[in-house]
Backbone as CSV, one residue per row, in Angstrom:
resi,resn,N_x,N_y,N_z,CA_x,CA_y,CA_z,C_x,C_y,C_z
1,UNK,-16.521,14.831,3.538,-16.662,13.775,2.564,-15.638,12.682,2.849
2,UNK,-16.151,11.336,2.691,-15.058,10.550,2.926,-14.051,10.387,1.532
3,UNK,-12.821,9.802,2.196,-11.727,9.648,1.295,-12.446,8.281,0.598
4,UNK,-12.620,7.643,1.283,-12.846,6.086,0.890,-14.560,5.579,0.745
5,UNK,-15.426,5.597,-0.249,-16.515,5.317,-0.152,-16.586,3.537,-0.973
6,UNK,-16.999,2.817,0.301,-17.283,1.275,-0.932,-19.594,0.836,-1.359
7,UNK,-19.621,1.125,-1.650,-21.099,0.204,-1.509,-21.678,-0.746,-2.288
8,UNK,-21.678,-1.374,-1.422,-22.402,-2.883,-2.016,-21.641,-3.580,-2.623
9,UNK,-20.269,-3.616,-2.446,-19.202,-4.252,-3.417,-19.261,-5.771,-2.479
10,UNK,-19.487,-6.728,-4.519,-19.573,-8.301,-4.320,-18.214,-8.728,-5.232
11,UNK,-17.475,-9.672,-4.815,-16.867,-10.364,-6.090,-16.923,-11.760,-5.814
12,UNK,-17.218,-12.027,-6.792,-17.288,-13.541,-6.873,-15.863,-13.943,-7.638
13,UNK,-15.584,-15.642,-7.304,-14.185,-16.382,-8.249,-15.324,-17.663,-8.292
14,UNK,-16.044,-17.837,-9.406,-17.076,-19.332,-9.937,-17.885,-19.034,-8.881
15,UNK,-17.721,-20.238,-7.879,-19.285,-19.982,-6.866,-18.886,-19.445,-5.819
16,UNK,-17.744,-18.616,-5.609,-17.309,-18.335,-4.392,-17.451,-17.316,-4.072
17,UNK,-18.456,-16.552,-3.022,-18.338,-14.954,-2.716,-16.694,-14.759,-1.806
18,UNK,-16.192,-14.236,-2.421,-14.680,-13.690,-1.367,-15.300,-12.773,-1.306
19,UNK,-15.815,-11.696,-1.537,-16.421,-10.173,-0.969,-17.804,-10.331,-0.901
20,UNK,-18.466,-10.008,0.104,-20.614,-10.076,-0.440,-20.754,-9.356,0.256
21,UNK,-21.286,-8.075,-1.103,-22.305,-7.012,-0.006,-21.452,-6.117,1.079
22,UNK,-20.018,-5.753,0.370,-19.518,-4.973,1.925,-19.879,-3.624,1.179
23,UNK,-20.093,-2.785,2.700,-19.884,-0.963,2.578,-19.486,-0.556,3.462
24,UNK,-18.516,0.562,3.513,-18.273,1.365,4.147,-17.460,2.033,3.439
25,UNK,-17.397,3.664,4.942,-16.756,4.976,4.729,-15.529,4.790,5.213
26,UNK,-14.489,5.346,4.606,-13.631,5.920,5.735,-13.228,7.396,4.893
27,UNK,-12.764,7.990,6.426,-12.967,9.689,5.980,-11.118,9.646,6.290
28,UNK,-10.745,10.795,5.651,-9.365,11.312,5.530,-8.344,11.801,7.273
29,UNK,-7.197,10.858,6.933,-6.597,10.898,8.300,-7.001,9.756,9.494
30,UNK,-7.888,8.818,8.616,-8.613,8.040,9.556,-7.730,6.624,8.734
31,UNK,-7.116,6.040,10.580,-6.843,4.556,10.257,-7.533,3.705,10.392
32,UNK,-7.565,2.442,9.412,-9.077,1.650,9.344,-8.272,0.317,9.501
33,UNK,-8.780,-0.485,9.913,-8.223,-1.913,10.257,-9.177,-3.195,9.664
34,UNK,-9.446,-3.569,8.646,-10.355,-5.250,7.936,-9.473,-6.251,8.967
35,UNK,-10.241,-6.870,9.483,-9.505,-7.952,10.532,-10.587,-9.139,9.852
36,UNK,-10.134,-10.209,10.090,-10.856,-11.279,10.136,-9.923,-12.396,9.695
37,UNK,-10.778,-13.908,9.556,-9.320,-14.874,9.244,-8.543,-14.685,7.776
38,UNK,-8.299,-15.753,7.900,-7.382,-16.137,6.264,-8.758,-16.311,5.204
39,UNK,-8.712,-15.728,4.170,-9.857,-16.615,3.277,-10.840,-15.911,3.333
40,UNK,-11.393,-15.036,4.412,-12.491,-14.181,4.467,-12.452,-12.976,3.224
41,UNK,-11.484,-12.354,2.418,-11.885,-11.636,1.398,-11.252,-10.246,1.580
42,UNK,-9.755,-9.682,2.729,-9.711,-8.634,2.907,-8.975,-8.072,1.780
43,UNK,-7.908,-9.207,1.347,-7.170,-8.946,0.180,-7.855,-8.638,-1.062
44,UNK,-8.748,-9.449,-1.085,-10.140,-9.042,-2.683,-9.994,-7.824,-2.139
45,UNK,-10.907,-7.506,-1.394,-11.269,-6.021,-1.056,-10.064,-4.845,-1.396
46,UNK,-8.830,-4.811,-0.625,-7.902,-4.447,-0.981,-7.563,-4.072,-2.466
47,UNK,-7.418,-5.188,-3.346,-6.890,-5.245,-4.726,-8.413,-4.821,-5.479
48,UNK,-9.461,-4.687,-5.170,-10.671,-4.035,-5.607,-10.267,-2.501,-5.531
49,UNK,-9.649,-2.030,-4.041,-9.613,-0.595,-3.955,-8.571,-0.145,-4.889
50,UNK,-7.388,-0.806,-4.967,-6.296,-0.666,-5.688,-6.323,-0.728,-6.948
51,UNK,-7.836,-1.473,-7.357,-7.458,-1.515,-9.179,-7.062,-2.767,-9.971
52,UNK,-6.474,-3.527,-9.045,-6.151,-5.049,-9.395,-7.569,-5.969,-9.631
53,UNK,-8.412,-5.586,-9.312,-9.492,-6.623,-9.610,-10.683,-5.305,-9.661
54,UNK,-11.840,-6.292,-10.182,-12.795,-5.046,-10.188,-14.249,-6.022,-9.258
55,UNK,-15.134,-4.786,-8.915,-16.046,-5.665,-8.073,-17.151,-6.204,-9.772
56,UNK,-17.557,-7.688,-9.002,-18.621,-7.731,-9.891,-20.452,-7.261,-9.580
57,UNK,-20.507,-6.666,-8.076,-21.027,-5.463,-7.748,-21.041,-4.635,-7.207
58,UNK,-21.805,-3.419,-7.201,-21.352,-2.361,-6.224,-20.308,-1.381,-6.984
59,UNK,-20.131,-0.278,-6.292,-18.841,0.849,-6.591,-17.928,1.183,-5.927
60,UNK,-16.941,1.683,-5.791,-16.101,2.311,-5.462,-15.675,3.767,-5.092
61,UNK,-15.214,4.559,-4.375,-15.294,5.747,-4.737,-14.089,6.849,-3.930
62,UNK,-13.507,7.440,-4.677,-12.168,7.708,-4.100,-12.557,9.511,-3.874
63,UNK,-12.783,10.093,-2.905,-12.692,11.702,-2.564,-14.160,11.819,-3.663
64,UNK,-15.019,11.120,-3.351,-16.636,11.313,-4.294,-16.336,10.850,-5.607
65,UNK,-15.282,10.162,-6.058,-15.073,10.045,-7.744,-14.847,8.769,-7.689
66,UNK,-15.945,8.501,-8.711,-15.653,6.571,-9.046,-14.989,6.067,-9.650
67,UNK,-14.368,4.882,-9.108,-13.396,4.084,-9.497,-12.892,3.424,-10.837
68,UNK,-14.262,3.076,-10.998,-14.225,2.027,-11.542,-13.369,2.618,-13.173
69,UNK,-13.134,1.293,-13.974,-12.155,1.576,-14.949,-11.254,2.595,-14.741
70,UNK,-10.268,2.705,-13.497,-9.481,3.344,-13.471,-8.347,2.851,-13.080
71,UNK,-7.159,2.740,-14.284,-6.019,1.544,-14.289,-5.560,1.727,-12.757
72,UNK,-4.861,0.735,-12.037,-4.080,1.015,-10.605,-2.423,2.209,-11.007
73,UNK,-2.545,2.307,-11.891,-1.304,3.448,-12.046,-1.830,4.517,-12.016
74,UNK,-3.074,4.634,-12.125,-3.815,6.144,-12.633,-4.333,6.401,-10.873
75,UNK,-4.171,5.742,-10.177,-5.196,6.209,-8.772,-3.931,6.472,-8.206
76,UNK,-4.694,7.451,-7.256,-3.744,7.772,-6.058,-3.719,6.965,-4.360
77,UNK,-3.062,6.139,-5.397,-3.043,4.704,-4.101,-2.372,3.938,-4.132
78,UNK,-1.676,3.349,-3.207,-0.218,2.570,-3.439,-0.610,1.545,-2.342
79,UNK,-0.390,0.135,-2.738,-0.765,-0.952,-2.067,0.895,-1.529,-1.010
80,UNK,1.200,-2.198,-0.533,2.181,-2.645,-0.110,1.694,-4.098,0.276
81,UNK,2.109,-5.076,-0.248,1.293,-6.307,-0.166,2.225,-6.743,0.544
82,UNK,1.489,-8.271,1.119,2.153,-9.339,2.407,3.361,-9.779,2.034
83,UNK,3.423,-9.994,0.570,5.052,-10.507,-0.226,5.467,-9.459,-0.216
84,UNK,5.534,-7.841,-0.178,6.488,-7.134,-0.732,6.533,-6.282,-1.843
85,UNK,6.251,-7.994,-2.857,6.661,-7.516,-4.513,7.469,-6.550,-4.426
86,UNK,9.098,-7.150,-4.038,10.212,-6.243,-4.309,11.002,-6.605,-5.585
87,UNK,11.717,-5.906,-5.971,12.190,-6.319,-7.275,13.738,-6.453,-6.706
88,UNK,14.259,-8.408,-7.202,15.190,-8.345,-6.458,16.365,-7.958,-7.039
89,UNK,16.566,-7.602,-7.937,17.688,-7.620,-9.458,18.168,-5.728,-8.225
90,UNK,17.183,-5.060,-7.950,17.076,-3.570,-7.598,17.556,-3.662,-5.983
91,UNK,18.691,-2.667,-5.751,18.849,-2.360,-4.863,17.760,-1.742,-3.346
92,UNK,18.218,-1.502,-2.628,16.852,-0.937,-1.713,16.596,0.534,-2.248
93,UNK,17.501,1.181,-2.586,17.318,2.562,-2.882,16.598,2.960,-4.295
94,UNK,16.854,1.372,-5.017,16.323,1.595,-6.763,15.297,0.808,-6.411
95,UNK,14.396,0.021,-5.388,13.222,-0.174,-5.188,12.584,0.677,-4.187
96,UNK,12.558,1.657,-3.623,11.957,2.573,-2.860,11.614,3.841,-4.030
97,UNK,12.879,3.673,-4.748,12.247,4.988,-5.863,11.950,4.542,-7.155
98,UNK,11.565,3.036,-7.208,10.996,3.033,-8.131,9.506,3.655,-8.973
99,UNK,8.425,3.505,-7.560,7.046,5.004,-8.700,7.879,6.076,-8.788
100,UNK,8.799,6.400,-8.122,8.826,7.838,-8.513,9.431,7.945,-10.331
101,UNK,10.890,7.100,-10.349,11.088,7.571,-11.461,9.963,6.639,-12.785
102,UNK,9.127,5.826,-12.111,8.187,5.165,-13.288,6.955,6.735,-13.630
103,UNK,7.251,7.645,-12.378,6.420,8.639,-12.297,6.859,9.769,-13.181
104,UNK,8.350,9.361,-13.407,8.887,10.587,-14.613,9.685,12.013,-14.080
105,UNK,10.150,11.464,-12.561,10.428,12.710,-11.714,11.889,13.377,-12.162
106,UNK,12.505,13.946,-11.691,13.828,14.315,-11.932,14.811,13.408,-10.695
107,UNK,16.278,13.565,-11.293,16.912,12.958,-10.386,17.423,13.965,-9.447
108,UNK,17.286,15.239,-8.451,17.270,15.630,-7.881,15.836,15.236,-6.475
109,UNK,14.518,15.514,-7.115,13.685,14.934,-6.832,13.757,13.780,-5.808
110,UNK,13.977,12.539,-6.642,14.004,11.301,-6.479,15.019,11.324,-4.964
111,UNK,15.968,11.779,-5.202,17.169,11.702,-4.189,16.275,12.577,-3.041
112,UNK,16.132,13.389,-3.238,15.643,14.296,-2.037,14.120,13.323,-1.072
113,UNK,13.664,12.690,-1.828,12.579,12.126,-1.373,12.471,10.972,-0.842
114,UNK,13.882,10.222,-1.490,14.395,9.234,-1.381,15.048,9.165,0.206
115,UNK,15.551,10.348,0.273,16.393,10.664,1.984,14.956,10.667,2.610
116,UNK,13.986,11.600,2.458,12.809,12.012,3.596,12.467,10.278,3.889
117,UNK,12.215,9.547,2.803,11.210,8.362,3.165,12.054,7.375,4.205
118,UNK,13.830,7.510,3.446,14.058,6.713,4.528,14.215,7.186,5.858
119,UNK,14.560,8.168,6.161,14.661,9.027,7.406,13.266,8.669,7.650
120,UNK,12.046,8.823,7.457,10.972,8.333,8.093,10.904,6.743,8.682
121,UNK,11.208,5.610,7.582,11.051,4.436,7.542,11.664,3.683,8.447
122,UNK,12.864,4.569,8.166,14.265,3.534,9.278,15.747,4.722,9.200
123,UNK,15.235,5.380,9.927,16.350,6.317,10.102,17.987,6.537,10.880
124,UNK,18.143,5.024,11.549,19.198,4.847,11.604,20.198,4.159,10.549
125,UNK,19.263,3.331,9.455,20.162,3.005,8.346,20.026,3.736,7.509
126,UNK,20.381,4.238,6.459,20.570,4.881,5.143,21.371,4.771,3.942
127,UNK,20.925,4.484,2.915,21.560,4.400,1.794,21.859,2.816,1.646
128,UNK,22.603,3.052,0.903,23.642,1.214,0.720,24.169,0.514,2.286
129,UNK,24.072,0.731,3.587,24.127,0.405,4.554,23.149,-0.476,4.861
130,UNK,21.886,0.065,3.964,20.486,-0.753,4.300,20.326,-1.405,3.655
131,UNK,20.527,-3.273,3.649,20.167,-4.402,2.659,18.306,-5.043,2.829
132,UNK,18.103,-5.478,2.158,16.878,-6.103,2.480,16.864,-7.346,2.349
133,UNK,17.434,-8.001,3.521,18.333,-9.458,3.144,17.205,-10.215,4.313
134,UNK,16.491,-9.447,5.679,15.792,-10.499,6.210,14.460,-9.752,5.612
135,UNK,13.210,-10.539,6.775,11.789,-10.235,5.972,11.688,-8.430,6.874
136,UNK,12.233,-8.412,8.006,11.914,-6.895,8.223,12.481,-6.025,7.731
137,UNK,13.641,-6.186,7.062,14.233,-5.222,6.189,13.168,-4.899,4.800
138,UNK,12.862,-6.340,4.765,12.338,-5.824,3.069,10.547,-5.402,3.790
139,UNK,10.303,-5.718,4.751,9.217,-5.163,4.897,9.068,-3.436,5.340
140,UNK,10.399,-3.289,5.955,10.575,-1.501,5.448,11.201,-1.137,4.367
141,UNK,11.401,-2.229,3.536,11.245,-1.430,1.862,10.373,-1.316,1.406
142,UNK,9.564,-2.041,1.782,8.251,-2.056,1.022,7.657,-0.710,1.116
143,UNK,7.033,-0.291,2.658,5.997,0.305,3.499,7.085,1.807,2.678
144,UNK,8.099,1.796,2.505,8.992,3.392,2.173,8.198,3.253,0.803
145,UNK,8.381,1.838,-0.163,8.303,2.474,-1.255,6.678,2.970,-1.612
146,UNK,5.941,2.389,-0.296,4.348,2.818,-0.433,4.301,4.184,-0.456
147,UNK,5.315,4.768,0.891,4.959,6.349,1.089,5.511,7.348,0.085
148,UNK,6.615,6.760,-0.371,7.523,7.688,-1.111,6.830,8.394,-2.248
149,UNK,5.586,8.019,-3.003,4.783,9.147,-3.752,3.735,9.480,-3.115
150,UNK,3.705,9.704,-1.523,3.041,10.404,-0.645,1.048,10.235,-1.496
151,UNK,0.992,8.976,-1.347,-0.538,8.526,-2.038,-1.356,9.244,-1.215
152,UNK,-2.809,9.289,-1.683,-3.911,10.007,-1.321,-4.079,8.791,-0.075
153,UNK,-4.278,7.410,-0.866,-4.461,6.337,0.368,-3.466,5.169,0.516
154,UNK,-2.989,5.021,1.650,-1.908,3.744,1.556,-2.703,2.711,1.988
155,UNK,-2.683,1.335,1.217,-3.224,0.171,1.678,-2.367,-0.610,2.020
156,UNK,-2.941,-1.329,3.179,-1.483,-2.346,4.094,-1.656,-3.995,3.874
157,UNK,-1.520,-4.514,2.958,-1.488,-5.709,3.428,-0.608,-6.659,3.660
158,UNK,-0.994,-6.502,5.838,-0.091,-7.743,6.530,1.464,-7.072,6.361
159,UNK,1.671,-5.692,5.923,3.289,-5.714,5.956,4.165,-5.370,6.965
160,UNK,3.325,-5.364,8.114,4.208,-5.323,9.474,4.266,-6.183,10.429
161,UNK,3.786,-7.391,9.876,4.019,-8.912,10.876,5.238,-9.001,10.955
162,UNK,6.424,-8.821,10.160,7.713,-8.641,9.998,8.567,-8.110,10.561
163,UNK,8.157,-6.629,10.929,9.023,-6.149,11.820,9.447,-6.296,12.966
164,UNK,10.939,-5.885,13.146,11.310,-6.250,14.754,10.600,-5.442,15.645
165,UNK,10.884,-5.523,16.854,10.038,-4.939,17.969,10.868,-3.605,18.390
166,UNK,11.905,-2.998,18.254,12.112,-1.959,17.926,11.680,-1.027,16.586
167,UNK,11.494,-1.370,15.898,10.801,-0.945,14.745,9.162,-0.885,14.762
168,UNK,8.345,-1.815,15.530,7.504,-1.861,15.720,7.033,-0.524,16.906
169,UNK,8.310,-0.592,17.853,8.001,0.609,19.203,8.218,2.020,18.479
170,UNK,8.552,2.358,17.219,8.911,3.067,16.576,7.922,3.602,16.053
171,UNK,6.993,2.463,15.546,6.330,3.288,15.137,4.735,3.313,15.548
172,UNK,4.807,2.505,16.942,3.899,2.902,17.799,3.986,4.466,18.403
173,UNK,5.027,5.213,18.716,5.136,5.886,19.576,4.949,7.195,18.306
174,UNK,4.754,7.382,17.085,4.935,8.170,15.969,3.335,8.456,15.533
């Protein structure tokens, strides 16, 4: 069964199709790539799967179960958008664990998960060593704070134009 079922999903903004008529599968463990220009509709699509917008046709369907009216806090899916949306007031370590404790976890938890993601993300910096002061820093805050409640599906948008090219060989070779 696929993880990801879309069909027939349209959205319109007034007369504008940004989405018309897309479908497809994608099945679990499988990386999927929406390419096309600026303006073509991948982000609709995206924030459709995520919950941020809804289609005005067609369904959705997450492991055979439909989407639809299901708040973006309630799915098991974590977006990482082209800005970030980091919270800047929050350190890197109090924005990487932020779902978790919005998730209600313990502070043992949090810390322990908090080490795995960055040891995954960027494992030569850690802790307060790691600022998110250029765009590739905060673009591996972001992509940590996607994984860090280990979602059913991670959606990417555009958040690795940013990274340096060691970071990039990093995580080609992974």
């Amino acid at each position: 069964m696929a993880i990801l079922e879309i069909r027939n999903v349209t959205r319109r903004f007034g007369n504008l199709k940004a989405v018309d008529d897309v479908s497809l599968s994608i099945e679990a463990g499988e990386f999927f790539t929406l390419l096309g220009p600026s303006g073509c509709g991948k982000t609709t699509l995206l924030r459709m799967i995520a919950g941020f917008d809804e289609p005005d046709q067609g369904a959705l369907f997450l492991e055979g179960q439909p989407l639809a009216g299901i708040p973006p806090e309630k799915r098991p899916v974590h977006t990482v958008f082209q800005s970030y949306a980091l919270f800047p007031h929050m350190s890197v370590a109090q924005n990487i664990a932020f779902p978790l404790r919005m998730a209600g976890k313990d502070e043992d938890e949090i810390r322990r998960r908090l080490k795995e993601t960055l040891e995954l993300v960027h494992p030569q910096r850690q802790g307060a060593a790691f600022s998110a002061r250029t765009r590739a820093a905060r673009s591996s805050v972001a992509l940590a704070r996607g994984l860090i409640n280990k979602p059913r599906l991670l959606l990417l948008d555009e958040p690795l134009g940013a990274l340096d090219a060691s970071c990039a060989n990093r995580w080609k070779a992974s």
